[in-house]
N, C-alpha and C positions, 0 to 999 in steps of 0.2 A: 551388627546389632544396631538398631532402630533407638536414637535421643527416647524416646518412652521406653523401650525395654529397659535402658540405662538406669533412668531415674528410677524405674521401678525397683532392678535389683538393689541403686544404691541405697533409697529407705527401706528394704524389706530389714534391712541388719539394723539390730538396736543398738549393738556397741561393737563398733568395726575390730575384728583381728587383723591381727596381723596377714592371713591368710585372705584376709577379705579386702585388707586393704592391696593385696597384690592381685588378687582377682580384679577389683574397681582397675588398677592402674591399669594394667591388662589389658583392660576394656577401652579405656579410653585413646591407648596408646595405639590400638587396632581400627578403632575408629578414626581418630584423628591424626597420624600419623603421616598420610597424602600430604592433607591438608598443611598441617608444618611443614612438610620438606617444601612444597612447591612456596610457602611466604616467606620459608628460610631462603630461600633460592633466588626470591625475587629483591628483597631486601639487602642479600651480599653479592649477590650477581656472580657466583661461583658456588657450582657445585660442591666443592670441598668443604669448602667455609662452610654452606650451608648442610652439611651434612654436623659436622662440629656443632654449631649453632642448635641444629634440633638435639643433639644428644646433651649438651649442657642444659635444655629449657627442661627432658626427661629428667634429669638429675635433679633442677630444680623441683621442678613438677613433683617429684617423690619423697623428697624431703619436706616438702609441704604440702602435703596431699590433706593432712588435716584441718588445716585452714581452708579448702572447698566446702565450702557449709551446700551450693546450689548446684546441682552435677546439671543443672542444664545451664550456668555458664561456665561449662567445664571448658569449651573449644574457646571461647572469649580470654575468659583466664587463661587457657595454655597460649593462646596468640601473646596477650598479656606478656607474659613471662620471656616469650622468644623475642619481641622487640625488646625488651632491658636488656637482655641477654647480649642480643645485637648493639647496644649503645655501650655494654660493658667491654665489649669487643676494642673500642675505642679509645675508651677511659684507658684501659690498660698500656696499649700504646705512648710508650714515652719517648718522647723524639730527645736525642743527647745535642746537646750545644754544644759547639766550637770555642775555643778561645781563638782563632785566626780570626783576623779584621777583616770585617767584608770586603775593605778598601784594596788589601792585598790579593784576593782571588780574582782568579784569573776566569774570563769568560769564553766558554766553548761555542757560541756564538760568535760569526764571525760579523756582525750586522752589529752597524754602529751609527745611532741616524744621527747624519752632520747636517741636518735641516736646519734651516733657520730657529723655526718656532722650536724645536728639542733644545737646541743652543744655550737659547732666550726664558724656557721651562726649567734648564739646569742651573744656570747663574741665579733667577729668581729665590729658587730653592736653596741654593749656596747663599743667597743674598739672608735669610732667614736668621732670626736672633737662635742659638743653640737650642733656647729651652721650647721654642715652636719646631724648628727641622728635626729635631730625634723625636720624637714619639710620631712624626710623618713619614719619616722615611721607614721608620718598625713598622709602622701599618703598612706604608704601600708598597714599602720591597722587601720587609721581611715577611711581612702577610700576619702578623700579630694583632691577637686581640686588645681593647680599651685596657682591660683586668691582668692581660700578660705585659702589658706594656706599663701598667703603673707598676707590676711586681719590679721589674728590670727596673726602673727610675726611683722608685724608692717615695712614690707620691701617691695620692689617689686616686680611682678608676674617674673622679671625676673631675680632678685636675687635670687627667689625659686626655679628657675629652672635649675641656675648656681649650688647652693648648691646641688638640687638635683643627678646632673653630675656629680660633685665630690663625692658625698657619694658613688656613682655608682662602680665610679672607685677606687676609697679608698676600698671598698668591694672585690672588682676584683683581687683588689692586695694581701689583705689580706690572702683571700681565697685561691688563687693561690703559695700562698710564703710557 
């Protein structure tokens, strides 16, 4: 069915049924359907996933089909809805924290650079007042955000980032002197 045919049949209805509204879905879901799976697809880089993904943005898609006031940004809106979709994919994901000390794990790694300059980068960093090395070393070994890293320290996202500036430069100097 041809974007005009669409739009045609969806203003021909002056007050959508139920019946009408599963015909509209129908339609779109016939039409656009490709189209989803191949940006689901390209988006999660797994067919699976991206199979999930289009049937969660249809579930959305139907449970809000009343709020489509424009059926010709129907494919727009349904893309719409599959990226959230795909970002809630994320959200959801909760990684569980350890109580073990990172200090204490052991590395499967056998590579340990005894270079000079790794030496002289590590003392520097040990060299660090506490309150500049912890929110440096969350960011650059545990890979944490400004905003996770003020949660964990109990300060502001931009106290984290003040510290972070200074450790920077305290580094710079070090390194340099």
């Amino acid at each position: 069915m041809s974007n005009l045919a669409l739009v045609q049949n969806w203003n021909e209805a002056p007050a959508p049924s139920k019946q009408d509204d599963n015909r509209h879905f129908n339609e779109l879901v016939s039409q656009y359907a490709q189209d989803l799976q191949r940006y689901a697809h390209w988006l999660a880089g797994d067919k699976h996933t991206a199979e999930d993904l289009v049937q969660e943005t249809l579930l959305r898609a139907w449970k809000s089909l009343h709020n489509l006031q424009n059926p010709k940004a129907a494919k727009g809106w349904l893309f719409t809805i599959l990226r959230r979709e795909n970002a809630r994919r994320f959200e959801r994901k909760q990684l569980q924290e350890s109580d073990i000390l990172l200090e204490t794990l052991e590395s499967n790694d056998n590579y340990y650079d005894t270079s000079t300059e790794a030496f002289v980068l590590r003392r520097a960093i040990d060299d660090l007042p506490a309150e500049y090395r912890e929110p440096l070393v969350h960011q650059v070994i545990g890979g944490y955000s400004q905003k996770e890293i003020a949660e964990k320290l109990g300060i502001s996202s931009a106290g984290v980032g003040t510290r972070l500036f200074r450790a920077r430069n305290k580094l710079k100097e070090a390194l340099v002197a």
